[in-house]
Each structure stands twice: as C-alpha cells, then as structure tokens.
Backbone as numpy.savetxt, mean C-alpha at the origin, in Angstrom:
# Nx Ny Nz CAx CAy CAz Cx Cy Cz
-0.88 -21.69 -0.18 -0.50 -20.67 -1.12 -0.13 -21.35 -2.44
-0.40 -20.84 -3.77 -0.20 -21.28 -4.85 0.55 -20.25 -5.97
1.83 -21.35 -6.22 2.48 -20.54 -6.81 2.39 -20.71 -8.38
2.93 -19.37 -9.03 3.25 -19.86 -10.68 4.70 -19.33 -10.66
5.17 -20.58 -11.91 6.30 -20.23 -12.49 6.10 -19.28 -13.38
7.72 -17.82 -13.07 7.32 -17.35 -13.87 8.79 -16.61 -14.31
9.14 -16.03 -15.60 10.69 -15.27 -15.68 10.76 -14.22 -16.12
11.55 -13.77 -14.88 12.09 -12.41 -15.62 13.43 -12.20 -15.48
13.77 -11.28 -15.76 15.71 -10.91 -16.29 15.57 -9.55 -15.22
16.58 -9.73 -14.71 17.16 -8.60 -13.97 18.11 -8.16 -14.63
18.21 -6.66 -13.59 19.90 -6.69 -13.52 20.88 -7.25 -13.28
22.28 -7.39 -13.42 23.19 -8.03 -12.92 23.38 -7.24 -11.23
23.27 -6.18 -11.46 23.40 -5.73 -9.79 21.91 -6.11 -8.90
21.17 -5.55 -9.34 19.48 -6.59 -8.64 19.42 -8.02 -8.36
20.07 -8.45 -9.07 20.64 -10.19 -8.96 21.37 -10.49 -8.10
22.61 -9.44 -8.07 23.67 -9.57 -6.99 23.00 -9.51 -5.63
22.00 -8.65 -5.46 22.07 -7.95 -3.92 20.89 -8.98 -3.84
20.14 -9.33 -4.55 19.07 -9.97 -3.99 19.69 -11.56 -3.79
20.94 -12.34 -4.62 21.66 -13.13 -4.15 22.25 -13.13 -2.55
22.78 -12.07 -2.29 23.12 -11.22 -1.22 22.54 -11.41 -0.10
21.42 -10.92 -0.18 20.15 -10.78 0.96 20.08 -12.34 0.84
19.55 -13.24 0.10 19.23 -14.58 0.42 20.21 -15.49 1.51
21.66 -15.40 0.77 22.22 -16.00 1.66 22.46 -15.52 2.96
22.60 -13.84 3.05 22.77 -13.34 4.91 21.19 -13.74 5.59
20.21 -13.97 4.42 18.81 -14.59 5.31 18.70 -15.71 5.23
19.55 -16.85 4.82 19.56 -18.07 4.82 18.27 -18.84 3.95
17.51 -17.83 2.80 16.47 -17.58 2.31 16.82 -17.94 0.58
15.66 -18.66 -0.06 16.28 -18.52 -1.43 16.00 -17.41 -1.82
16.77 -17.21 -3.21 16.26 -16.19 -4.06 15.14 -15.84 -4.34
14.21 -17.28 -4.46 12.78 -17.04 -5.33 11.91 -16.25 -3.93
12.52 -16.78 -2.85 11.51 -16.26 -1.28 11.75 -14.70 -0.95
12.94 -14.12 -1.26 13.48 -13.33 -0.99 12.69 -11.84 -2.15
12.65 -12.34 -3.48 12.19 -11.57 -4.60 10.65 -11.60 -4.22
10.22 -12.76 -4.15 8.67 -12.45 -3.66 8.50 -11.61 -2.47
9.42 -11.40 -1.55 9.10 -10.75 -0.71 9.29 -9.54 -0.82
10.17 -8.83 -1.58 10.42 -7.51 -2.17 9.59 -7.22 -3.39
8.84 -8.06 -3.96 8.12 -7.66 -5.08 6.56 -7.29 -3.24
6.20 -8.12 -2.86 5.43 -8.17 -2.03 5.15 -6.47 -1.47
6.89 -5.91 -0.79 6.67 -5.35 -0.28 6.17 -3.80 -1.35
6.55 -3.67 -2.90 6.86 -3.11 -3.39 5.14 -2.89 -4.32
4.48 -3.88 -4.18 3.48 -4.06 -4.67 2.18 -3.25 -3.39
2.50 -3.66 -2.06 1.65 -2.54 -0.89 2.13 -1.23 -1.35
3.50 -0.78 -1.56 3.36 0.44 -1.25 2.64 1.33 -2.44
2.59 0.55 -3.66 2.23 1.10 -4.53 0.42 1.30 -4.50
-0.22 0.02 -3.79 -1.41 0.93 -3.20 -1.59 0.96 -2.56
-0.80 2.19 -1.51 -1.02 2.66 -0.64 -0.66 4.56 -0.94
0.32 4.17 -2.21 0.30 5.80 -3.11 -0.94 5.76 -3.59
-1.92 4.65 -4.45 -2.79 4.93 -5.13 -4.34 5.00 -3.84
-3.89 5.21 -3.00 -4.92 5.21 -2.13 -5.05 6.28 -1.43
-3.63 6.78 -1.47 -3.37 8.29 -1.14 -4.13 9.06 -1.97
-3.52 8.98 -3.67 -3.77 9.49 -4.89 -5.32 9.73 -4.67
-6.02 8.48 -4.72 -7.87 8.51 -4.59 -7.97 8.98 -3.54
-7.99 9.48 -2.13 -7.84 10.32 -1.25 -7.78 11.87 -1.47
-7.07 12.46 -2.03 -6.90 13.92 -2.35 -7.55 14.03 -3.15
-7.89 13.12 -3.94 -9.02 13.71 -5.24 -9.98 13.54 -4.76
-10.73 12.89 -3.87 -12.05 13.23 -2.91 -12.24 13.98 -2.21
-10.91 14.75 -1.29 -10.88 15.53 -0.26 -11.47 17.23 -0.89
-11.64 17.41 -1.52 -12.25 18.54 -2.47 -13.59 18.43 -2.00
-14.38 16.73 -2.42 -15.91 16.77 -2.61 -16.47 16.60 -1.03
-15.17 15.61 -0.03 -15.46 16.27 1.48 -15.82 17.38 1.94
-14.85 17.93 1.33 -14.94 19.56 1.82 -16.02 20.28 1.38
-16.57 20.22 0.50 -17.74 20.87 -0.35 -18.75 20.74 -0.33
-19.24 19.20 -0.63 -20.41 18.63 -1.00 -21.15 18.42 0.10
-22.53 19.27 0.21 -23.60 19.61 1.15 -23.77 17.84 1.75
-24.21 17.40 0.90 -24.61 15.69 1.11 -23.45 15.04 2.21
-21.97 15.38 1.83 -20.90 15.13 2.67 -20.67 15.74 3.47
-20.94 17.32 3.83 -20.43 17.98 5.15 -21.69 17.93 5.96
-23.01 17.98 5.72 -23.62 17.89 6.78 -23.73 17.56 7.99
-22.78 16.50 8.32 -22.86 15.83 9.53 -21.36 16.08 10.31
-21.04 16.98 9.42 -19.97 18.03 10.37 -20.05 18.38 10.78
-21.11 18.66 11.26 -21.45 19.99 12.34 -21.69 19.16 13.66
-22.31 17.62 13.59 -22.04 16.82 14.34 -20.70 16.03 15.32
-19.85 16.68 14.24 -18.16 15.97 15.05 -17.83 15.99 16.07
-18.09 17.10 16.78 -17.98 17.85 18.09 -19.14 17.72 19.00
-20.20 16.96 18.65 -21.13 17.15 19.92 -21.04 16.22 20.64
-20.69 15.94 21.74 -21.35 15.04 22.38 -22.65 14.31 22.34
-22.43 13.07 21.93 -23.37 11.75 21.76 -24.47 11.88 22.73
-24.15 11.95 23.85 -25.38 12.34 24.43 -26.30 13.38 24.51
-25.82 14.69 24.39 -25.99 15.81 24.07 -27.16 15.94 22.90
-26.49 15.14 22.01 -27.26 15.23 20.78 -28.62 14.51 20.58
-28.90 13.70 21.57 -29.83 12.85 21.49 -31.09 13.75 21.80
C-alpha cells in the first residue's frame, strides 16, 4: 500500500474523539482517520449507486428492449427450452 502525505485541520472536537478512538484501539491517529475517511468514502458510493439505481429503475420498467425478458422470470429453465 502506498501512502501520501497529506494536511488537513480539523476540529478541535474531531481531533479529540479521533485521539480518543486511537488510544482505546491502541491505533495511531493517522490509522484510525484513514479508516473513518475509508469507511465514509464506501458509503458515499453506495448512496451514489443507489442514486444511479432509481434513475434507471423508470427505463427498467418501461423500455421494451429492457422488459422483454420479463416475461421470462418465472419460467422454468427447462420449460422454456
């Protein structure tokens, strides 16, 4: 893994708790922030994946080219052959 140096300014309370968390995890600061930037960075696409999700679910629903093989969901594989 390759890291860069890099700075930013917190809060004084974001500082505190993430001081906080390091020492009850026996973890530095810098391991501890990467790991909350880490976790904070999935969830954000996993909203934007949601987001692109509902704005397709329209052309699912609609678009001849896309529902056609709906009618397939329910058959049995063998059936269909």
């Amino acid at each position: 893994m390759v890291f860069e140096r890099v700075q930013i300014i917190l809060e004084r309370d974001q500082r505190r708790e993430i001081a906080r968390i390091a020492r009850e995890e026996k973890r530095s600061i810098s391991e501890v922030t990467r790991g909350l930037l880490k976790l904070a960075l999935r969830e954000r696409q996993r909203r934007q994946m949601e987001i692109a999700a509902q704005i397709l679910e329209q052309d699912y629903q609609s678009d001849p080219e896309l529902t056609a093989f709906t009618a397939m969901d329910g058959e049995d594989w063998d059936e269909a052959r």
